[in-house]
Each structure stands twice: as structure tokens, then as C-alpha cells.
RODO-2510 file (C-alpha; in nm, 4 decimals, decimal comma):
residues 392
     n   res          X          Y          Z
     1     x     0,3223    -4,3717     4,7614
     2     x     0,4986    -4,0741     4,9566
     3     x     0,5050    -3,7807     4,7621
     4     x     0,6600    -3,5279     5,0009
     5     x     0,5433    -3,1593     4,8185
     6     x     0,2505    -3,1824     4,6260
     7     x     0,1719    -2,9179     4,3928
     8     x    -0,2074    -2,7891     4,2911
     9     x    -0,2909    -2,4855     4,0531
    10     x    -0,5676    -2,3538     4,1129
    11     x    -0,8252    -2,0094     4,1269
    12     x    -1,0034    -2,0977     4,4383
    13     x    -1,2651    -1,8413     4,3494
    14     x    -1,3500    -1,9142     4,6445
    15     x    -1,2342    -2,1989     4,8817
    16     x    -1,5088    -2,4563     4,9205
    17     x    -1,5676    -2,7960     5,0829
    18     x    -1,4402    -3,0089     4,7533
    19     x    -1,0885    -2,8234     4,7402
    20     x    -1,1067    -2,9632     5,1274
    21     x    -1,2006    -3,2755     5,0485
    22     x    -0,8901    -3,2400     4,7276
    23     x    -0,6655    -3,1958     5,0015
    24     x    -0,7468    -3,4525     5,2674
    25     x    -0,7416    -3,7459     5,0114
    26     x    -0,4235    -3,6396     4,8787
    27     x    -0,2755    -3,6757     5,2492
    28     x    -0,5023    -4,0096     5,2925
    29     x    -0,4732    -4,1584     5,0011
    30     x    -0,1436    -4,0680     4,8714
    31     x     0,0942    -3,9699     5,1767
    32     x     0,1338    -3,6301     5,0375
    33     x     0,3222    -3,4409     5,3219
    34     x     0,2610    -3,0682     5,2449
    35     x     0,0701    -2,9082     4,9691
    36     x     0,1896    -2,5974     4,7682
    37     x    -0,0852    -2,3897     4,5939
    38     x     0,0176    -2,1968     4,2949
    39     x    -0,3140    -1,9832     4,3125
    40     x    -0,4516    -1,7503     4,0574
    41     x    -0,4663    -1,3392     4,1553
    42     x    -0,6885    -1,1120     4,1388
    43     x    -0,8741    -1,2112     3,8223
    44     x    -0,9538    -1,5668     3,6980
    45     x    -0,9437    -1,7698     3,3482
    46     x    -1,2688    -1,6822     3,2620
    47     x    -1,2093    -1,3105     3,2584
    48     x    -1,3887    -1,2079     3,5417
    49     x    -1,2487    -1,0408     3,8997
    50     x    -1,2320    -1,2894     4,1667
    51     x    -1,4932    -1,3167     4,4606
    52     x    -1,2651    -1,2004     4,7168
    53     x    -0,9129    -1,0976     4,7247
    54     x    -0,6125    -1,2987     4,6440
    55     x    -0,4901    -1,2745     4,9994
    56     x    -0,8088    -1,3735     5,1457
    57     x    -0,8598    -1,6849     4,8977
    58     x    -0,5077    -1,7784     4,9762
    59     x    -0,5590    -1,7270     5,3378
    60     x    -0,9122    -1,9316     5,3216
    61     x    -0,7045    -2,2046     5,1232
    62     x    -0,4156    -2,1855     5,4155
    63     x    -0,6793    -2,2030     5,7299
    64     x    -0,8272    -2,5329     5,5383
    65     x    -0,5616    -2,7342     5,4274
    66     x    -0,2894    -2,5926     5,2278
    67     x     0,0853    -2,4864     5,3441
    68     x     0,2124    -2,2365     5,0860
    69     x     0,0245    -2,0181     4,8777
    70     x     0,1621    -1,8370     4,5745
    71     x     0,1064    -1,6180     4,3439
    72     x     0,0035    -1,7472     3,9542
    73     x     0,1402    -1,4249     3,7022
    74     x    -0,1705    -1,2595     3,5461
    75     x     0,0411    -1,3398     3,2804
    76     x    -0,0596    -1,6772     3,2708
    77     x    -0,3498    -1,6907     3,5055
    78     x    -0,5670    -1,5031     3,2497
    79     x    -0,5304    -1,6923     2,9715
    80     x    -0,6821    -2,0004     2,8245
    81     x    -0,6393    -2,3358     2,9540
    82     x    -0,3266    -2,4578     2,7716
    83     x    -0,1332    -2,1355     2,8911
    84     x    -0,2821    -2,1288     3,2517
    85     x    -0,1312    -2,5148     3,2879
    86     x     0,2140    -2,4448     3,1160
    87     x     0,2589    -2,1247     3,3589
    88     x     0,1283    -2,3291     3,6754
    89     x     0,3084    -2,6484     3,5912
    90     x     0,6395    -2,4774     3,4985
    91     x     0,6082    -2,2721     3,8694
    92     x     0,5413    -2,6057     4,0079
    93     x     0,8321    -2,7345     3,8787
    94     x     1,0606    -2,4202     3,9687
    95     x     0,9127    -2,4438     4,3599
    96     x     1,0370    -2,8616     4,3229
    97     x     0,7468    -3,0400     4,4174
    98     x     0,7457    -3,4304     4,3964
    99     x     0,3913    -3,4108     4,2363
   100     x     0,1390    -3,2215     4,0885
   101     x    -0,2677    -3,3041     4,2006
   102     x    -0,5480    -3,2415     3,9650
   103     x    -0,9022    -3,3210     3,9504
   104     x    -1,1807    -3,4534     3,6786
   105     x    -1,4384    -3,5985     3,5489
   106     x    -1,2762    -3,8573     3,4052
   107     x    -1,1506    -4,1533     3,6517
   108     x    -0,8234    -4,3013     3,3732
   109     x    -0,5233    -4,1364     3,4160
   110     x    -0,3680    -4,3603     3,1016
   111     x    -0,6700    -4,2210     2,8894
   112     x    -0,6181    -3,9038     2,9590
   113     x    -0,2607    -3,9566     2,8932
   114     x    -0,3162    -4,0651     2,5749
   115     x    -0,5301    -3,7804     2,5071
   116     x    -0,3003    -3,5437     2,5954
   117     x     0,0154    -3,7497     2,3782
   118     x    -0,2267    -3,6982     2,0969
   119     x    -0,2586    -3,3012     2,0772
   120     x     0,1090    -3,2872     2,0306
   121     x     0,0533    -3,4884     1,6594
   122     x     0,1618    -3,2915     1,3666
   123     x    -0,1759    -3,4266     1,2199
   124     x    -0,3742    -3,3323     1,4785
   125     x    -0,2241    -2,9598     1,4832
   126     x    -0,3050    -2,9794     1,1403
   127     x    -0,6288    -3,0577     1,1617
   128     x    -0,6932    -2,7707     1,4119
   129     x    -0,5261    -2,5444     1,2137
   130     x    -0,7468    -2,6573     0,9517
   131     x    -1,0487    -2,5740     1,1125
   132     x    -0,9888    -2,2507     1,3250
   133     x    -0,9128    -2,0983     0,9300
   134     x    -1,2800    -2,2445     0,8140
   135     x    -1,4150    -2,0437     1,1310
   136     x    -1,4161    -2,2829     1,4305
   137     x    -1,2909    -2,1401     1,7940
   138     x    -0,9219    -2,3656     1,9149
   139     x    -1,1734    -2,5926     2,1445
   140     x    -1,3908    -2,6795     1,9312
   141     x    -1,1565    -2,7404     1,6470
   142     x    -0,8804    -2,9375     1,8565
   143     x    -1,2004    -3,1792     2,0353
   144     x    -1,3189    -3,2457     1,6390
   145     x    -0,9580    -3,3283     1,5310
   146     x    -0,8767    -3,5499     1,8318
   147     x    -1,2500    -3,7456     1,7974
   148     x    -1,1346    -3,7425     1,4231
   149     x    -0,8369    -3,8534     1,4043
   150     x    -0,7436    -4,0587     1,7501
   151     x    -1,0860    -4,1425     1,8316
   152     x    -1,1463    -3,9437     2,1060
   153     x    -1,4581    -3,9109     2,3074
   154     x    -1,5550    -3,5978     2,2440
   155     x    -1,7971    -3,5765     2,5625
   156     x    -1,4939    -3,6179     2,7640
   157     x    -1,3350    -3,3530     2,5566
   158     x    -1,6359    -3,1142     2,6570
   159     x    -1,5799    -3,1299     3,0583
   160     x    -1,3883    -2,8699     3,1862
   161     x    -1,1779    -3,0487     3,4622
   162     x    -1,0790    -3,3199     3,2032
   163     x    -0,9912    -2,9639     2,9764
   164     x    -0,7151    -2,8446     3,2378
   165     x    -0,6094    -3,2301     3,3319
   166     x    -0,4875    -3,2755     2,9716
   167     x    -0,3062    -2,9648     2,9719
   168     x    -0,1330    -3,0264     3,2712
   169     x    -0,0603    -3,3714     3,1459
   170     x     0,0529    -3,2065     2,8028
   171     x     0,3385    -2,9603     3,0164
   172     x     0,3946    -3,2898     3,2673
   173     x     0,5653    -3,4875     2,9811
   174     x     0,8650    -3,2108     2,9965
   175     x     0,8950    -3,2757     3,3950
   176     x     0,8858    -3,6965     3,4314
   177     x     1,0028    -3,6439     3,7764
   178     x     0,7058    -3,5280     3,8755
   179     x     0,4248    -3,7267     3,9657
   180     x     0,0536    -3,6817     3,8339
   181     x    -0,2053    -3,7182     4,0761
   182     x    -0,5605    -3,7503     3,9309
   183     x    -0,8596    -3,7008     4,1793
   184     x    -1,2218    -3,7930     4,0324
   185     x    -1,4143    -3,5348     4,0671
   186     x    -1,7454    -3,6145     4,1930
   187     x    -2,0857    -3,4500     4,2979
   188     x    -2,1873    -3,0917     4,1616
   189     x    -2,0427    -3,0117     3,8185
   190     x    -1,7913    -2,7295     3,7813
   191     x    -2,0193    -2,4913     3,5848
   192     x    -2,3930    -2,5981     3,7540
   193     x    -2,5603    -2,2473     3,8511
   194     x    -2,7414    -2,3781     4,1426
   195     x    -2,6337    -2,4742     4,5098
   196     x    -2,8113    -2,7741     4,6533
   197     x    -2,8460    -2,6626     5,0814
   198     x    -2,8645    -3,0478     5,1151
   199     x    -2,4809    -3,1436     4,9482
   200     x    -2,1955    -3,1245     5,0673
   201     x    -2,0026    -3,0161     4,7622
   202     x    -2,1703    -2,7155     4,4795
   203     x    -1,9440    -2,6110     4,2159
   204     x    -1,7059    -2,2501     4,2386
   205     x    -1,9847    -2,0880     3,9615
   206     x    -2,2979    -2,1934     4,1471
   207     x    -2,1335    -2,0436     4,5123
   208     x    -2,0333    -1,7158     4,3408
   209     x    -2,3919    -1,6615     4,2197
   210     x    -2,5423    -1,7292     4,5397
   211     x    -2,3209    -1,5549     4,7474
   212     x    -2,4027    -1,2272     4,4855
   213     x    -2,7722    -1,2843     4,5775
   214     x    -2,7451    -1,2954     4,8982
   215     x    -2,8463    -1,6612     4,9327
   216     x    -2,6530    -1,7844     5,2044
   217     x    -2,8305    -2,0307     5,4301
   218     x    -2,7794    -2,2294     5,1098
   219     x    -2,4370    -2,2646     5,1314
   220     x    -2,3489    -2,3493     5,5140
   221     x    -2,3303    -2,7196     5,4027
   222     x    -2,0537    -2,6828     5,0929
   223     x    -1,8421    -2,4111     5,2460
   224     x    -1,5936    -2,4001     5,5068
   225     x    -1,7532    -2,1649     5,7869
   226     x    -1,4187    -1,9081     5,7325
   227     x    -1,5178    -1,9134     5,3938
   228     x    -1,8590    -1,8495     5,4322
   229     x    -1,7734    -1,5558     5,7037
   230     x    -1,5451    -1,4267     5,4438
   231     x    -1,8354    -1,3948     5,1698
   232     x    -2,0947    -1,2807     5,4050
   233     x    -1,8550    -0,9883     5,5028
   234     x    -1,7730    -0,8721     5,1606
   235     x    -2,0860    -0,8825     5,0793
   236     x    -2,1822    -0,6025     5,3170
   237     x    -1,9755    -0,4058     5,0861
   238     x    -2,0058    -0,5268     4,7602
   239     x    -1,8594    -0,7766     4,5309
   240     x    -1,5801    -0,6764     4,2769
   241     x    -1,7600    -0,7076     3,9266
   242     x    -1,5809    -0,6070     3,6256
   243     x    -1,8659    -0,4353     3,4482
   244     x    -1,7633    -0,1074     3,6884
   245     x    -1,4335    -0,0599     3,4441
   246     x    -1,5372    -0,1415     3,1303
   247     x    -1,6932     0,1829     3,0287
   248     x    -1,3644     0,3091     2,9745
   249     x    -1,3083     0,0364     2,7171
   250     x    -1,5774     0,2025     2,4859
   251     x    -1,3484     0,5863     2,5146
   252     x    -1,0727     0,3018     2,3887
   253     x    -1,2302     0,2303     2,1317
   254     x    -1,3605     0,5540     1,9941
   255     x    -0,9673     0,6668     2,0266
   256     x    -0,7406     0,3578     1,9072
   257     x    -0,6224     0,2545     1,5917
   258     x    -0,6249    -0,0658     1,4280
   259     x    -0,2419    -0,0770     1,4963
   260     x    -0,2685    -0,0332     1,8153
   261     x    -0,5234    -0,2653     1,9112
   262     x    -0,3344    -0,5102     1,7016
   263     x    -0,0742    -0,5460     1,9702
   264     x    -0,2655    -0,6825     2,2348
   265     x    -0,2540    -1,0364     2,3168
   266     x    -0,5628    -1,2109     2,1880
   267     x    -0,6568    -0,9262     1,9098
   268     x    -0,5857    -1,1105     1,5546
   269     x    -0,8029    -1,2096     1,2379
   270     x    -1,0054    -0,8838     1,2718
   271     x    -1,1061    -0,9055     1,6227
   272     x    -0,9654    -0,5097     1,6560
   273     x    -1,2451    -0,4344     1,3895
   274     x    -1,5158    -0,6119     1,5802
   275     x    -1,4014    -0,3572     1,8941
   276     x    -1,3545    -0,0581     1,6543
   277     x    -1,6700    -0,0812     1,4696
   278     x    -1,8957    -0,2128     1,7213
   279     x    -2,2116     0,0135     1,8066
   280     x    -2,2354    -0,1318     2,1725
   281     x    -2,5328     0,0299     2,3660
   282     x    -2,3149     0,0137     2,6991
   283     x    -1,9980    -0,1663     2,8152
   284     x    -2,1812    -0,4170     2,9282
   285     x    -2,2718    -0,4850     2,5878
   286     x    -1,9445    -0,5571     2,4579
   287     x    -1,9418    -0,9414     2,5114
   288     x    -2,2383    -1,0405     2,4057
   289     x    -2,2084    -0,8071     2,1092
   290     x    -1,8626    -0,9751     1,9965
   291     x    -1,8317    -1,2908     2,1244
   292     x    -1,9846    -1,5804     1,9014
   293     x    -1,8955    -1,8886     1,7309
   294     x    -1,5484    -1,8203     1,6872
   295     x    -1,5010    -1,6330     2,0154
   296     x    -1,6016    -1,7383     2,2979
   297     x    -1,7067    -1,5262     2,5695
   298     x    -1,4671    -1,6454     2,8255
   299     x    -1,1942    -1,5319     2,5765
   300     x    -1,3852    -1,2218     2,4709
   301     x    -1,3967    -1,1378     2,8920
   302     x    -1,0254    -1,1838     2,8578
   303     x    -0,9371    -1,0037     2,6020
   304     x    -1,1013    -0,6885     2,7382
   305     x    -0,8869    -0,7158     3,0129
   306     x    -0,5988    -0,7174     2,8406
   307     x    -0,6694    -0,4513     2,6619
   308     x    -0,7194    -0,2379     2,9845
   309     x    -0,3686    -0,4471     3,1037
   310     x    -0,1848    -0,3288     2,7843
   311     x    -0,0851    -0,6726     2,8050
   312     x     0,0680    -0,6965     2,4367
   313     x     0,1980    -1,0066     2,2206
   314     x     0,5480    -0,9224     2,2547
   315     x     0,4875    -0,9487     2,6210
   316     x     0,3260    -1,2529     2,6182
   317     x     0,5599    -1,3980     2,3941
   318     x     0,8502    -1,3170     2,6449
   319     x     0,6830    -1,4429     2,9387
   320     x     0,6120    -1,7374     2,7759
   321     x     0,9484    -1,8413     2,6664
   322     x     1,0850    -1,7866     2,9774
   323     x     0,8330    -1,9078     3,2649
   324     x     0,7101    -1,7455     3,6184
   325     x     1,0376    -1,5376     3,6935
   326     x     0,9919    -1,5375     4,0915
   327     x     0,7644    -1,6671     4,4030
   328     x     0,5339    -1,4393     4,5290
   329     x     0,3938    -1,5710     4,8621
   330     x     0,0331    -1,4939     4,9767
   331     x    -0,0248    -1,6926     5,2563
   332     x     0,1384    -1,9759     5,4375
   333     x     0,1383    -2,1460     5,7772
   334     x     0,4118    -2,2927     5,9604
   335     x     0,5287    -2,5455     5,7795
   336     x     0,4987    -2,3023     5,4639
   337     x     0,7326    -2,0965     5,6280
   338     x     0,9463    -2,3986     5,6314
   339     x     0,9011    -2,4598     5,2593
   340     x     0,9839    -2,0914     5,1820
   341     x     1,2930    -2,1252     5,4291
   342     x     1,4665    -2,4260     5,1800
   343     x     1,3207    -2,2498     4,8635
   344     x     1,5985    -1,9330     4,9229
   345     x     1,8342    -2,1669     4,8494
   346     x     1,6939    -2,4027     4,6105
   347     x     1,4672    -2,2510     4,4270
   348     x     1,6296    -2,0812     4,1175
   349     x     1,3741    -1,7943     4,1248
   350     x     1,3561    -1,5031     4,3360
   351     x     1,1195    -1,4604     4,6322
   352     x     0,9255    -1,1316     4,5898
   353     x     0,8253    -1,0353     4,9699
   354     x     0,7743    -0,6251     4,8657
   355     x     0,7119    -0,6171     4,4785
   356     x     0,7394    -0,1766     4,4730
   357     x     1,0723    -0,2549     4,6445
   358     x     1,1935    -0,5551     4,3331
   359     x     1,0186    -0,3116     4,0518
   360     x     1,2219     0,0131     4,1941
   361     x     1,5460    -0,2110     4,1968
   362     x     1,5437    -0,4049     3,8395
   363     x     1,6979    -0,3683     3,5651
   364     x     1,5681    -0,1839     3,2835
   365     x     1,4164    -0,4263     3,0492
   366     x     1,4511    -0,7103     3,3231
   367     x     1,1858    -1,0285     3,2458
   368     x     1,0718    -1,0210     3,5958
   369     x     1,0240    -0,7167     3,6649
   370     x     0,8125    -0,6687     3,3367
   371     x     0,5830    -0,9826     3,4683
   372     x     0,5393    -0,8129     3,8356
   373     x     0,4806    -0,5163     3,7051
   374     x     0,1955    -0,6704     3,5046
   375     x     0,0901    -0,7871     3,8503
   376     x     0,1053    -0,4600     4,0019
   377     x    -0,1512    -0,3408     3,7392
   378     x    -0,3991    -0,6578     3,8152
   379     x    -0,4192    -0,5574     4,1538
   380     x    -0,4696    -0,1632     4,0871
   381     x    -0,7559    -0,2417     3,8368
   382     x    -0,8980    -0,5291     4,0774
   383     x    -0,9365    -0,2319     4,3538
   384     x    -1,1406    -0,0356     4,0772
   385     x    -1,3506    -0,3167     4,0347
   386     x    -1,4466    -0,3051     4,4255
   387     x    -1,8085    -0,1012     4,4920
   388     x    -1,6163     0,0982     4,7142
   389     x    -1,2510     0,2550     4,6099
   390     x    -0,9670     0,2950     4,8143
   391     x    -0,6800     0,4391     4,7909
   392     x    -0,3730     0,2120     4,6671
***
């Protein structure tokens, strides 16, 4: 199979030796020609800042494998799984690529297919619906009504590369020329908290934990050695961590109103009151004091950053309906360059190379412009995240 651009979201968060290995068995074992990385920012799904800066990661990803590396809109890169895939998958598609490569646990791309086919039933939805009202959180209420009502396994429901393969497969049914790739994923899990210094592979969550206690002789074998250089160096000056902006969250809420809260993406059934009413001890309180059976803390994590984002429903709603509005290269070798050259003229979206320059230029009210500007504000409160400020 030749599949000449091959797409891959992804966070790299940060490069290791399985998105490596990703890479060199799509070329191997599918003839992919070049590889196009649409490549969260500054701050990840899970509502946390990245390890290292979305230039480095996309540089890391560039040195080791991939040709173009762009930009996923905080928009859409911090946001749950089925709106992370729709806004990678639809930039995919806008960029042209031939096919789109994804990993998990499970091995059958027809299964997970049918999965996938199966979430779109009107008795399925129902069923969710159903059960978010009677108190459950949307993944546990769409994995009961899928093992309920299609017979799904629910332990491959509960993996968290099999999570994102199904939603890409969900958006993939709107682009059949595109071609899903489906890589096993084997070795360390995606969330194990340990590194093993005899594997070759360890999982993004166990690295990032090491690599904040300073443990790296464990992770010369599952790293690339720029990679490992890279975490070693920012590590003489400090990871970003979140925690460092979200005192200001508790002035926010000792000065908003219900309204106002109410606006924010991700605020609804009550949450603002949860926020308002909350006697948190410290900000680093705040997710563990409201997160629970019906929110999860990765959404919880997100939320707070939205709030700090003013990243409302109306805007989400917008962005939504109308997609990534431009390319925003952050790294690329040679035949990236190449890539980029062809997208001017057939890509229908605009390539940002100086994002002040677009936001000074656009028209008032102008989709993408409101979506970079978003951007803009990631990567201001990313550098207040860093143990040491600079000026932006």
C-alpha cells in the first residue's frame, strides 16, 4: 500500500522511542512517504502544561522521524477525546493527507469500526443521555450503553488508545478518502507510572514523572538521546507545572458570578456552584475538591484552564462548526518545507508564519483570528507556568 502523506495527531508530551518506532513501521510496513504531525501546543488533553515547549516537542518529533509539524488549536487540543479527534482529523483532512496513523491496544481495525458505527445510534445516544442525567460522567455512560446495547467489550472501551482510535474512526467516516492506519500498540501501557531502565518503550505519563524526579539513567533506553538532552536541560530550570497559576483561580472565584462562570466551555449542571461555593484550602485543592464521579479530573484540569482562557461556549461552538481555520507550522525539515511549498496553493487554509502580524491584520469578528488569538493566550499562560518568567 503507498500512502504518500500520512497524517498522525498527536501531544508528544514528550517524543519517545514508541512514537519512533510509530513512524518507522508506517514507512516499513505501509510505504508511507512523509509524515505530517498535527501536534498539540502548549497544554495537553489532560489539562496539564506540556513537558517542554511546543517548538521543542515538534522539533524532537522532526529530528526523529517526522516532516511537518503543526500546530493543533487549543481550541481543540484541550478538550476531551471526541473533540481533540474531530479538530485533528478535520486539519488532517484540510493539509490532504492520503491517510491518517493511529495506535492501540486493540489489534481489529473492523472491530473498532464497528465500535465506532455504533456511537452514532440514536439508541445508543439515548442511552448516554440517559445516564449522564442519572449522574454518570459521558465515558462511563457511552462504554455502559455500547456494552448494553451492541455488545461491546467494555475492557476495550476502558483503554485509552482504543478511546482516541474510535474517535478518529467516528470523524474518518466523513473523509472515505482517507485511509486508517491502525498500529498495535505494544509494551508499556499509556498511563503506567513507572519506567522500566531495561525496555525499550515506557509510556508519555511514566517519562514525565521521572524526568520531574530527576530519574534519568532510567530513561536512556526509551528515549531518543535529543529527547533525553532536551529534558535533562529543562530540568536545570524547572518544569512548567500548572499549579504556579491557579491561585488566581481562587480571586476568580471569590469575584464571579454564576452568569459569568456559566459561559465557559465545560461549566453546566451546577459545576459554577461547585467553583463558587467551594472552601478549597489552596489552588491546588481545587481538583481533588471538585472532581468526582461525574467529573473527572482530567476534565476538571481542563476546565480550570478554560476558565483562565475565557474560552466560552459561544466560542467553542464557532470553532467547532467551522474547523482549524489555518496551518501553523512548528517545525519541519526539508521535505516539510516541500509539503508547506504545495500546501500555499492547495491547502484551502491560511499558513500563519507570524500570528501578531495575522491577529493585527483580521477582520473584526474573523473565525481565525478568534482561534489564534486563543492560541496567543495558551502560549502567554504556558510562559507563566515556567519556574522562571520571561518576558513575552
Amino acid at each position: 500500500m503507498l500512502a504518500d502523506l500520512c497524517g498522525i495527531v498527536a501531544e508528544y508530551n514528550p517524543f519517545h522511542n514508541g512514537h519512533a518506532g510509530q513512524i518507522d513501521r508506517l514507512r516499513r510496513e505501509f510505504g508511507v512517504g512523509a509524515v505530517v504531525a498535527v501536534m498539540s501546543g502548549n497544554f495537553t488533553q489532560r489539562g496539564e502544561a506540556a513537558i517542554l515547549d511546543k517548538r521543542l516537542r515538534a522539533a524532537l518529533a522532526v529530528d526523529n522521524g517526522v516532516d511537518l509539524a503543526v500546530e493543533l488549536p487549543v481550541a481543540f487540543a484541550l478538550r476531551s477525546a471526541q473533540d481533540f479527534a474531530r479538530g485533528g482529523i478535520k486539519l488532517l483532512a484540510a493539509l490532504g493527507v492520503d491517510s491518517v496513523a493511529f495506535g492501540a491496544e486493540c489489534a481489529e481495525l473492523p472491530l473498532l469500526r464497528r465500535i465506532a458505527a455504533a456511537i452514532d445510534d440514536a439508541a445508543v445516544q439515548d442511552e448516554v443521555r440517559r445516564k449522564i442525567k442519572g449522574g454518570a460522567s459521558y465515558a462511563v455512560a457511552l462504554t455502559a450503553a455500547l456494552k448494553e446495547i451492541c455488545g461491546a467489550d467494555e475492557n476495550i472501551l476502558h483503554e485509552p488508545n482504543n478511546i482516541l482510535a474510535i474517535e478518529y474512526l467516528r470523524v474518518l467516516k466523513n473523509f472515505p478518502h482517507i485511509t486508517p492506519l491502525l498500529l498495535q500498540r505494544k509494551g508499556a501501557a499509556h498511563n503506567d507510572d513507572t519506567v522500566n531502565p531495561a525496555a525499550y518503550v515506557a509510556g508519555g505519563a511514566a517519562i514525565r514523572e521521572a524526568a520531574k524526579r530527576g530519574a534519568f539513567s532510567d530513561m536512556a533506553a526509551v528515549l531518543p538521546p535529543d529527547t533525553l538532552a532536551a529534558l535533562k536541560k529543562q530540568a536545570a530550570d524547572g518544569f512548567a507545572d500548572v499549579e504556579r497559576v491557579r491561585r488566581v483561580l481562587l480571586y476568580k472565584f471569590r469575584t464571579a458570578t454564576p452568569e459569568e462562570l456559566r459561559e465557559i466551555f465545560g461549566i453546566n449542571e451546577g459545576l459554577e456552584h461547585k467553583f463558587l461555593r467551594g472552601a478549597f484550602a489552596d489552588a491546588a485543592g481545587i481538583v481533588d475538591a471538585v472532581s468526582g464521579k461525574r467529573y473527572p479530573k482530567s476534565r476538571i484540569r481542563r476546565t480550570l484552564l478554560h476558565i483562565l482562557l475565557r474560552f466560552t461556549k459561544a466560542a467553542a461552538a464557532k470553532f467547532d462548526a467551522a474547523g482549524a481555520q489555518y496551518v501553523y507550522p512548528l517545525a519541519f525539515n526539508e521535505c516539510g518545507q516541500g509539503i508547506l511549498r504545495r500546501l500555499k496553493t492547495a491547502c484551502p487554509l491560511p499558513i500563519i508564519q507570524r500570528p501578531h502580524k495575522f491577529l493585527r491584520t483580521a477582520r473584526p469578528g474573523d473565525t481565525a483570528a478568534q482561534m489564534l488569538a486563543l492560541d496567543v493566550l495558551a502560549a502567554d499562560l504556558y510562559a507563566l507556568c515556567a519556574a522562571k518568567l520571561s518576558a513575552q
